[in-house]
N, C-alpha and C positions, 0 to 999 in steps of 0.2 A: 165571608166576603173577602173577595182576591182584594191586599190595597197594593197601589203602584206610587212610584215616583219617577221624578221626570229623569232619574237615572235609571230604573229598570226600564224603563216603555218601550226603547226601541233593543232591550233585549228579550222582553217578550213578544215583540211586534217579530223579532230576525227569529226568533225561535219556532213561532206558530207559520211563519212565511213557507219554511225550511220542514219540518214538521211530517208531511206527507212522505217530501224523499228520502227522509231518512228512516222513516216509517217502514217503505217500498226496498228500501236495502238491507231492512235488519234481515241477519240469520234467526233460528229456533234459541240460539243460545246454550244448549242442551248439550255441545260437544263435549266429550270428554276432557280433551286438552285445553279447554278453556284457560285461560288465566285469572288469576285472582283480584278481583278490584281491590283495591286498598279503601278500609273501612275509614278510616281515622280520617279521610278526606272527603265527607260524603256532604256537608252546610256551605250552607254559604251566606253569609251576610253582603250580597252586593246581587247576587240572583234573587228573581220574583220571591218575597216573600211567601206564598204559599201554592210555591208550583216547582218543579221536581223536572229535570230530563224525561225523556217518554224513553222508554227502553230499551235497550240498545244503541244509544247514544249518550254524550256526555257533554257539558259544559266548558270547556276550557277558557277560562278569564284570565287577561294579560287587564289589570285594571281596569279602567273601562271600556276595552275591546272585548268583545266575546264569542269565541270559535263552537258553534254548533255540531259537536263532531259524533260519525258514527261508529261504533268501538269494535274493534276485531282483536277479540281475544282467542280465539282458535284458529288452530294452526289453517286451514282451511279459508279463514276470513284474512286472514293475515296474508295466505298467500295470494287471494283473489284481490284485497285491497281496493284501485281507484281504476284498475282494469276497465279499458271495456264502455267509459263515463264520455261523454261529447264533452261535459264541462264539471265544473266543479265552482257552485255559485259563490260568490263574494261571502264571508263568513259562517262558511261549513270547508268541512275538510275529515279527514281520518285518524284516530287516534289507536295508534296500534298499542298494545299491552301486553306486554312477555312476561311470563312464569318466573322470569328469573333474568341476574342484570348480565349481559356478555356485549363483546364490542359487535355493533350489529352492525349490517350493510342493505340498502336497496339499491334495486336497478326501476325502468322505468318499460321494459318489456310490457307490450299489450295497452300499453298506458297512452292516450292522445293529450292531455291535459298537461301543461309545465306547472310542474308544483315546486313548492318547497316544500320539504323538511328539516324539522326541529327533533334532536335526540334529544332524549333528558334523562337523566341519572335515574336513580332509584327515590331520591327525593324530589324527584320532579322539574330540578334546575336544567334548563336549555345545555348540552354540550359544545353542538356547532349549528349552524343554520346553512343547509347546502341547498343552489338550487340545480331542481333536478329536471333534465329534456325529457320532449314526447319522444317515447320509440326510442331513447340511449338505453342499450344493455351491460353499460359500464357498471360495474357496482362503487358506490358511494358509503364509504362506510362513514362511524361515528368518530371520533375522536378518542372518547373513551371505553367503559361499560355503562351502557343503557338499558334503562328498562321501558323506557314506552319511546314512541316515535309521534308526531304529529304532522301530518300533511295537508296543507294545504294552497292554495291556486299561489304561481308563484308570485314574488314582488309582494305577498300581503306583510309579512313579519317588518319588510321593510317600510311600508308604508304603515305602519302603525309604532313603529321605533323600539321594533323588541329584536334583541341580538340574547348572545350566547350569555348564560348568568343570570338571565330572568327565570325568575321562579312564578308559573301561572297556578289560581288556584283551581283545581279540577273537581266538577261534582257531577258524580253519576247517579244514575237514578236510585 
């Protein structure tokens, strides 16, 4: 028996909402160059007690906000990213995931949606929060070395009061 609390509910209610498109976007996962999810981060004590990401996606919890995101660990997913999207609903977004930490950059090529991004370290701490235009092919780099990136619709990081130094906890399936 799934039990809830009136703090999980509307992150099972945003998660099952969400659920299909992120379903519709995953890759095979099967690439070669996939990156490594990081083990030692896979619980969570504030997600559904007996319910998990569905595959190819990931939880990203900033306390009680929580980013439903779809994970591009291959080079392939990563390149394709938020390409291509009409929209990018209110609490989903992309969480990109590299092999390894270097000072990364995006642009917003092929991209119609204004996003944000969040770089974060190898320990997961936010770097900078930059937002990024439809259709700028300026690159935006990090601040420092990063190893994942999160994207999503822009103005949300702002409106939920999370800047550079927040550490969210991430659980993948």
């Amino acid at each position: 028996m799934l039990r809830l609390s009136a703090l999980n509910v509307p992150r099972l209610i945003s998660f099952l909402m969400v659920g299909t498109l992120a379903l519709g976007a995953c890759a095979d996962g099967a690439a070669e160059d996939a990156a490594e999810v990081p083990q030692e981060r896979t619980a969570s004590s504030s997600a559904p007690t007996q319910a998990r990401p569905m595959l190819g996606t990931a939880w990203v919890i900033f306390g009680n906000d929580t980013v439903i995101a779809e994970v591009a660990r291959s080079d392939a997913e990563r390149a394709q990213g938020l390409m291509y999207r009409e929209e990018v609903p209110d609490g989903t977004g992309m969480l990109f995931v590299f092999p390894g930490v270097a000072t990364r950059s995006f642009w917003m090529q092929n991209t119609y949606v204004a996003l944000d991004i969040a770089y974060m370290d190898a320990g997961m701490r936010i770097l900078n929060i930059e937002a990024l235009e439809p259709l700028n092919t300026t690159s935006v780099p990090s601040v420092g070395p990063a190893q994942y990136a999160l994207e999503v619709r822009q103005g949300w990081f702002a409106e939920h009061g999370i800047e550079a130094g927040a550490v969210p906890e991430i659980v993948f399936p």
